[in-house]
Residue, then its C-alpha position, 0 to 999 in steps of 0.5 A: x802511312x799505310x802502303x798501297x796493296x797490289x795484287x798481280x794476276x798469274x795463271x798458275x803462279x803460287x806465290x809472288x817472285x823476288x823481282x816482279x814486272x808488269x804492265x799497269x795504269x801510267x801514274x800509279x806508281x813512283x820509283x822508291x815507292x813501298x807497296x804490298x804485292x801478291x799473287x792472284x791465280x788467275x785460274x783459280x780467283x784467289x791470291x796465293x800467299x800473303x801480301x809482301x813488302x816491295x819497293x818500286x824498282x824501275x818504271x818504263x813506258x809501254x805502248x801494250x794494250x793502246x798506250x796509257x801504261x807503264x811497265x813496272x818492276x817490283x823488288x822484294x823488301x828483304x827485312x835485315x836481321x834483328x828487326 
C-alpha cells in the first residue's frame, strides 16, 4: 500500500524535526497511520530534504483557523539496524 505524502510549510526550517505538529484538515489522518513527510520552506517554495518515513503519533481537536482541523503529531520512523 503506497503511504500518503505530507509536506509541511516552514519559513526557514531546512529539514523536517524527529517530532512534527501541525494544524491540518480534520479527517486526514488516523494514529498508527505511516505517511512520508517534508519540509516546504515557505520562503523560498521548495521542499528541503527528502520525504521520510513518519508515524501519526497523536491527533487533538483544533479550534484554529474557524474550526474543521485537527492538531497532529508526527514521529519519525527510525529504521532498526540490519533492515
Amino acid at each position: 500500500m503506497k503511504m500518503k505524502k505530507v509536506t509541511l510549510n516552514r519559513n526557514g526550517q531546512t529539514h523536517a524535526k524527529p517530532r512534527e505538529v501541525s494544524d491540518l484538515k480534520a479527517g486526514q489522518f488516523q494514529i498508527g497511520q505511516h505517511v512520508m513527510l517534508a519540509v516546504r520552506d515557505g520562503d523560498y517554495g521548495r521542499i528541503r530534504g527528502e520525504h521520510a518515513e513518519y508515524v501519526v503519533a497523536k491527533i487533538e481537536p483544533c479550534d484554529r483557523f474557524g474550526g474543521g482541523r485537527e492538531t497532529v503529531t508526527f514521529e519519525r520512523v527510525l529504521k532498526k539496524a540490519g533492515k
